[in-house]
C-alpha positions as CSV (number, residue, x, y, z in Angstrom):
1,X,0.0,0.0,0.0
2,X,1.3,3.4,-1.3
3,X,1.4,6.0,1.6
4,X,0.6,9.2,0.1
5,X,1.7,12.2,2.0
6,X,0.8,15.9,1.3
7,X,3.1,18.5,0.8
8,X,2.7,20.4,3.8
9,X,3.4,17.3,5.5
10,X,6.3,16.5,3.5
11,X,7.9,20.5,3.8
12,X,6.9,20.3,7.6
13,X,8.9,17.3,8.2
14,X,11.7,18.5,6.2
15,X,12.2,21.8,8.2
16,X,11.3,19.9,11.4
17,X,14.1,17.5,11.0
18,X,16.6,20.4,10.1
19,X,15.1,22.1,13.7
20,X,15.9,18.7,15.4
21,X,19.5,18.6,13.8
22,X,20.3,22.6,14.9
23,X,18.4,21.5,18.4
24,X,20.2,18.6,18.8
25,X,23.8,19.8,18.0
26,X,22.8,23.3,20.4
27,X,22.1,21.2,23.3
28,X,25.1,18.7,22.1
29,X,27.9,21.5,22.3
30,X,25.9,23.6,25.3
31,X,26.7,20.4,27.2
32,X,30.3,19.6,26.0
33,X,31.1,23.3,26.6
34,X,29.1,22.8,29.9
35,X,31.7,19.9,30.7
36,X,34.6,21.9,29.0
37,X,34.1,24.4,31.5
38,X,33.9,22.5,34.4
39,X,36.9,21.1,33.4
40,X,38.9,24.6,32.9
41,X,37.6,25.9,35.5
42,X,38.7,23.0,37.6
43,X,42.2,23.3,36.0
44,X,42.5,27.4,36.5
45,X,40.5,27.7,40.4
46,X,42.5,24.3,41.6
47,X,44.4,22.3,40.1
48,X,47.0,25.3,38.9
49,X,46.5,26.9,42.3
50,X,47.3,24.0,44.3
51,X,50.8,23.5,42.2
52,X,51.9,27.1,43.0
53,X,50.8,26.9,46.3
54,X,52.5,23.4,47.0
55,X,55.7,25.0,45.4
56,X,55.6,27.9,47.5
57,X,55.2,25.8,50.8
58,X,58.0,23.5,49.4
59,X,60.3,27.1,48.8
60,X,59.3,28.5,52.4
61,X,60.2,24.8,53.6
62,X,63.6,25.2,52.0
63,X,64.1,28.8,53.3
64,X,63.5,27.3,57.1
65,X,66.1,24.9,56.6
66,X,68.7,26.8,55.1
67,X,68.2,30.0,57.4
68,X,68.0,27.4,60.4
69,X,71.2,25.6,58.9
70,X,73.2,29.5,59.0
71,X,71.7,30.0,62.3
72,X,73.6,27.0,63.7
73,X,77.1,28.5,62.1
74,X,79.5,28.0,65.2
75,X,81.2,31.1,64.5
76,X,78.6,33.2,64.7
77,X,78.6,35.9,67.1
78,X,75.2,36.9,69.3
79,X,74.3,40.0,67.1
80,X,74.3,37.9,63.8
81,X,72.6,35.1,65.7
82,X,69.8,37.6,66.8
83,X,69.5,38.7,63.2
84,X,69.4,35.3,62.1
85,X,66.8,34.3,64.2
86,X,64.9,37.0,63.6
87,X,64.9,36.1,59.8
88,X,64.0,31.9,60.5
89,X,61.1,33.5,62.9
90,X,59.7,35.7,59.5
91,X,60.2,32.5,57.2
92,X,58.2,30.2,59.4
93,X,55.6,33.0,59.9
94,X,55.7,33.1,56.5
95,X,55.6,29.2,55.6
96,X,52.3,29.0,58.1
97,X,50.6,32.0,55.5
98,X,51.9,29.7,52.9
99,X,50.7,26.4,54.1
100,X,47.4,28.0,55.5
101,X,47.3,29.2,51.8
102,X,47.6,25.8,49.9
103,X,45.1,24.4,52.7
104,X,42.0,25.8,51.6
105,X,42.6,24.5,47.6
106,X,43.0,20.9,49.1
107,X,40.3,18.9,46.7
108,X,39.5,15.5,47.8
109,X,40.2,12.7,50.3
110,X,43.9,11.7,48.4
111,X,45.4,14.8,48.1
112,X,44.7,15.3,52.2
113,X,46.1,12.0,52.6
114,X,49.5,12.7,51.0
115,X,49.4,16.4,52.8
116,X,48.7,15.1,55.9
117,X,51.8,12.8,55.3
118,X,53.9,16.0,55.0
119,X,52.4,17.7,57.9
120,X,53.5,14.5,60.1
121,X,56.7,14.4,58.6
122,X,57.2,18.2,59.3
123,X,55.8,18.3,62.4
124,X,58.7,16.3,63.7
125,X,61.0,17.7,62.0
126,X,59.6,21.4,63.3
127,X,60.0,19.8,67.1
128,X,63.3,19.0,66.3
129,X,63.8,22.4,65.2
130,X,62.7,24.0,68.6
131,X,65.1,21.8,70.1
132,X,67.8,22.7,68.2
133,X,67.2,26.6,68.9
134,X,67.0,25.9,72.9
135,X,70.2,24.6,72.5
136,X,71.6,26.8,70.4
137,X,70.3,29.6,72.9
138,X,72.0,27.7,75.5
139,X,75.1,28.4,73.9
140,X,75.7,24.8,72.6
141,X,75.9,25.4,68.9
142,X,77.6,21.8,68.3
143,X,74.8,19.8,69.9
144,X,72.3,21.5,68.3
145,X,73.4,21.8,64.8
146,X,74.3,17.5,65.3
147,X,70.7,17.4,66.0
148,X,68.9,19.3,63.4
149,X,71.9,17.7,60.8
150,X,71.1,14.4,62.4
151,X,69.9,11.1,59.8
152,X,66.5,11.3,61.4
153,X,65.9,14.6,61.4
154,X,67.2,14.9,57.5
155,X,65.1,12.0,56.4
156,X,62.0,13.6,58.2
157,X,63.1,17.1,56.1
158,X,63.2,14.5,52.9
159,X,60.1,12.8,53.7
160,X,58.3,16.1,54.3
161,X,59.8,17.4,51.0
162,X,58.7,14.3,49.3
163,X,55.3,14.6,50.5
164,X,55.2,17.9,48.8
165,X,56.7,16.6,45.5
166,X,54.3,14.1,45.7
167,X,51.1,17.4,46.4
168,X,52.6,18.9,42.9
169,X,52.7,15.8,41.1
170,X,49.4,14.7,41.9
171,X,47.5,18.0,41.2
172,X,49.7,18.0,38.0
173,X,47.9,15.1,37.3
174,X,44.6,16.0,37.7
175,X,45.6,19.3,36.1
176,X,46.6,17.0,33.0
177,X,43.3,14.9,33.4
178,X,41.0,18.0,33.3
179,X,43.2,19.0,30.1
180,X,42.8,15.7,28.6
181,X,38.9,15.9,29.5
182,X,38.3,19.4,27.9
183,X,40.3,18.5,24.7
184,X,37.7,15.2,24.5
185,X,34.8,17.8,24.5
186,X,36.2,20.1,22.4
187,X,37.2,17.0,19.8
188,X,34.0,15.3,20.8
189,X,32.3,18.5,20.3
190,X,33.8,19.3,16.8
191,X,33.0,16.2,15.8
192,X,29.3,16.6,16.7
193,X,29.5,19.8,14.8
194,X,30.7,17.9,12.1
195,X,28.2,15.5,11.8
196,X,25.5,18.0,12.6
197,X,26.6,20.2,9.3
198,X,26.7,17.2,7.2
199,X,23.2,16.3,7.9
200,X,22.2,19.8,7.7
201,X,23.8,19.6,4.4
202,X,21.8,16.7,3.5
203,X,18.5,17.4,4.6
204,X,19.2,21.1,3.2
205,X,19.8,19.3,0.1
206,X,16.9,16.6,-0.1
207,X,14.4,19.5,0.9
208,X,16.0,21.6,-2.2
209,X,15.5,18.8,-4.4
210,X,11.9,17.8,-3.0
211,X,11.0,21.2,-3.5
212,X,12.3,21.1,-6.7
213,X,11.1,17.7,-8.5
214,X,7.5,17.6,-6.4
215,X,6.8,21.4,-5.9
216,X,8.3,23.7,-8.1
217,X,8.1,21.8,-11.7
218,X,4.4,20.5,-11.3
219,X,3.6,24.0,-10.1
220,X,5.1,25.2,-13.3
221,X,3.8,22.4,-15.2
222,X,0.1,23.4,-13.9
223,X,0.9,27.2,-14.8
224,X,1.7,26.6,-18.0
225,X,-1.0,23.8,-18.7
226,X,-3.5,26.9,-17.3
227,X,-2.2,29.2,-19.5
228,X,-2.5,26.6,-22.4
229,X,-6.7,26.2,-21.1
230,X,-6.3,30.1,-21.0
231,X,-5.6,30.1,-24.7
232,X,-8.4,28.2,-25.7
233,X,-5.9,24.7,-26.1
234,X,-8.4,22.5,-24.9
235,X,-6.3,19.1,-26.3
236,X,-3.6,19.8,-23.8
237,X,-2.9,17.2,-21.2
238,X,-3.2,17.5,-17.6
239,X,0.1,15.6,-15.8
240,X,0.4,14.6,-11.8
241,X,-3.4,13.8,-11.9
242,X,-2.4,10.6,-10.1
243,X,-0.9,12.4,-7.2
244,X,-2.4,12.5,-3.8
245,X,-1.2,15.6,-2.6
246,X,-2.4,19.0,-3.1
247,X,-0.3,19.1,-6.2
248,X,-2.7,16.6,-7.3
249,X,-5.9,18.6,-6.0
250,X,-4.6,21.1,-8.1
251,X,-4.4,18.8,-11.3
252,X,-8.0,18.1,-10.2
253,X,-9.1,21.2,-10.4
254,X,-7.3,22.3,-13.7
255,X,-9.3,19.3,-15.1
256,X,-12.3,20.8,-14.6
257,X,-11.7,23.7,-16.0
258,X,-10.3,21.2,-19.0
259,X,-13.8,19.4,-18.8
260,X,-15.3,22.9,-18.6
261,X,-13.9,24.0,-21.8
262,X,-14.4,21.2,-23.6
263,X,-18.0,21.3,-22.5
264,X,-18.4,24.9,-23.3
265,X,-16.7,24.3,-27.1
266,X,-19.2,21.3,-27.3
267,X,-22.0,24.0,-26.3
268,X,-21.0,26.5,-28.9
269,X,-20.8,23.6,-31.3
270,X,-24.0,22.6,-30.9
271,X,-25.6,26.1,-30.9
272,X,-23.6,27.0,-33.8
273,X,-25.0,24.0,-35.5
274,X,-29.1,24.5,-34.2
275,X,-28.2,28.0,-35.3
276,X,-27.1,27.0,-38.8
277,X,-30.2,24.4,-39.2
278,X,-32.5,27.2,-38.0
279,X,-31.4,29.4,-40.5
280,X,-31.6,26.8,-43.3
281,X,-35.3,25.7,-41.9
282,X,-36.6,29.5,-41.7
283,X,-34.8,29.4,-45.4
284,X,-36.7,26.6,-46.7
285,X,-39.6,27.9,-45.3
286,X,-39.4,31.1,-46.9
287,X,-39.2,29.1,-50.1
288,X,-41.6,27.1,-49.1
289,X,-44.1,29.9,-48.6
290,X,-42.8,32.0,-51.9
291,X,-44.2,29.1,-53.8
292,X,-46.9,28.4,-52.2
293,X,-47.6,32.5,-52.6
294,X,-46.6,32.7,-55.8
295,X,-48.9,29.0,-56.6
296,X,-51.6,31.0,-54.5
297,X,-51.2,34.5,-56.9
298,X,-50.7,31.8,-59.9
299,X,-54.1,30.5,-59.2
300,X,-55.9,33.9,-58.6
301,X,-54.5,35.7,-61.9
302,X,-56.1,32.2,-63.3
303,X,-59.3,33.0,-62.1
304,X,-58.7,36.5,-62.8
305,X,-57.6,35.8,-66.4
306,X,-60.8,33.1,-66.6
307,X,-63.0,35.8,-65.3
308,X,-62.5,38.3,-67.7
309,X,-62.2,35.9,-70.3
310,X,-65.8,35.4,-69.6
311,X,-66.5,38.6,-68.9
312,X,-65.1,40.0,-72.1
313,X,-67.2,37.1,-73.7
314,X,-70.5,38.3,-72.0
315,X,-69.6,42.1,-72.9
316,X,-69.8,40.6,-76.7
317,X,-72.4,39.1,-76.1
318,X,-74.4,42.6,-74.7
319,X,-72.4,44.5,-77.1
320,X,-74.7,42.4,-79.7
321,X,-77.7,42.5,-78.2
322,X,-77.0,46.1,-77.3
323,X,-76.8,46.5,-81.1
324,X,-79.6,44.3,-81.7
325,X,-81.8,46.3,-79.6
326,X,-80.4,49.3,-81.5
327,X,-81.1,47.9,-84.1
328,X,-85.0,46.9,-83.2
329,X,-85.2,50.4,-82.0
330,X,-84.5,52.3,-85.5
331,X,-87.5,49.7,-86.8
332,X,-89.7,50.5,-83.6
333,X,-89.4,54.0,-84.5
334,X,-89.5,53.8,-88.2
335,X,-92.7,51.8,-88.1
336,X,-93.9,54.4,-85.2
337,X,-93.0,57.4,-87.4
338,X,-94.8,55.3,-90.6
339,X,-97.8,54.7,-88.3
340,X,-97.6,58.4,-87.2
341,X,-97.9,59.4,-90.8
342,X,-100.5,57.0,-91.8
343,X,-102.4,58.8,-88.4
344,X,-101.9,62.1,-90.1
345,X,-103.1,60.3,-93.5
346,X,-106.1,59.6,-92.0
């Protein structure tokens, strides 16, 4: 069974699945540069942040060390040993800002876990510093530079460092990660894009052509077969009757107005033909009553010819009586004239 489908339905569809296609890549790429975004954003407010932080408590570390390290010089006198420990006192103020700093960008349960590992390594090694100090303000320089130079206390400064190393490295990571992430949206995105244009392109180009081969050629088909029906060209044929569509209404319709036309020439056909035979019939009768006048007239100047035939006969006839009598008269009168003399006579 032939599914026939009307053009409105056809054109609707067409543009409706173009909508879907610009819908469908919109919310596609709103979502990848949703995810994009959470990713960059997670690289630039943490991941980045935490790396420079971690750095900067790993230099404020090393500044301890090495202004604790100078502070322990034997030869130092009490002045430069003031100064000196007025300098370690600003770098560990300084380390706490820093660490206090890093703190609040610590993301998740691992990274505390290997931060906490450097804040028990450095803890240690910070009690072993305040030792070291009390006996450096003791005066006993040698024991307390052994102490803070001691394998222990240098493998808790290591540990602690390493601990630190091991804060950078894995927010590098996750720095990397994020990257990685947003470049899949972007690529994923692009290719969406892609694909999306393509089947824009497609259905862009089937709706072209549909308008084309089902709209815009019957259309002009069914202009010019109007203007054909216009002209009087009643042979011309009507195409796409067979359509179900309002193309094919329309082929309908022009029909009609074919079937009209023809029925109208009929019409004229026939009237020009009763008109004809009328005229030949009033014609014919016009003969017909000439001769039956001119029989009628032949017959009366007959009659009238007969008539006064006869009546030229009968005038003969009283023209010789007429003389007769004349004649009978001049005896009448002679004898009365004779009988009038023989009365005189007597």
């Amino acid at each position: 069974m032939r599914l026939h489908v009307s053009l409105k339905a056809s054109l609707g569809a067409a543009f409706g699945f173009l909508a879907l296609i610009s819908a469908g890549q919109g919310v596609v790429s709103l979502a990848k540069l949703s995810s994009i975004g959470t990713s960059v954003d997670a690289i630039s407010s943490n991941w980045l942040p935490s790396v420079v932080a971690a750095n900067n408590v790993k230099a404020a570390e090393a500044d301890i060390r090495i202004k604790h390290l100078r502070l322990l010089t034997p030869t130092k006198s009490a002045t430069a040993f003031s100064e000196d420990s007025k300098l370690l006192a600003t770098s560990a103020s300084e380390f706490e800002a820093t660490r206090k700093s890093y703190e609040t960008l610590i993301s998740g349960e691992d990274e505390r876990s290997i931060y906490n590992a450097f804040v028990a390594s450095w803890n240690k090694y910070d009690a072993a510093t305040v030792e070291s100090m009390q006996l450096a303000e003791a005066g006993l320089m040698s024991e307390a530079a052994a102490l803070i130079g001691s394998p222990d206390n240098a493998n808790l400064y290591d540990n602690a460092r390493d601990a630190l190393n091991r804060v950078v490295a894995y927010n590098e990571v996750g720095a990397r990660r994020d990257a990685a992430d947003a470049m899949a949206q972007i690529d994923a995105a692009t290719a969406t894009t892609y694909c999306a244009i393509v089947l824009a392109l497609v259905a862009a180009c089937a709706a072209a052509a549909f308008s084309l081969l089902r709209v815009s050629r019957p259309i002009q088909a069914m202009t010019g077969v109007m203007s054909g029906l216009a002209a009087g060209e009643a042979e011309i044929a009507v195409p796409y009757g067979a359509r179900r569509d309002e193309i094919g209404a329309m082929a309908s319709a022009v029909q009609v107005f074919k079937e009209n036309l023809i029925r109208t020439r009929k019409l004229e056909a026939e009237t020009a033909d009763a008109r004809l035979a009328a005229e030949a019939q009033r014609k014919a009768g016009m003969r017909q009553m000439a001769d039956d006048f001119e029989a009628a007239v032949g017959g009366i100047v007959g009659m009238v010819s007969s008539s006064a035939t006869e009546l030229q006969a009968t005038a003969r006839t009283l023209t010789a009586t007429a003389a007769e009598t004349a004649g009978q008269s001049t005896t009448v009168a002679a004898a009365a004239e004779e009988a009038g003399t023989n009365v005189t006579t007597v």
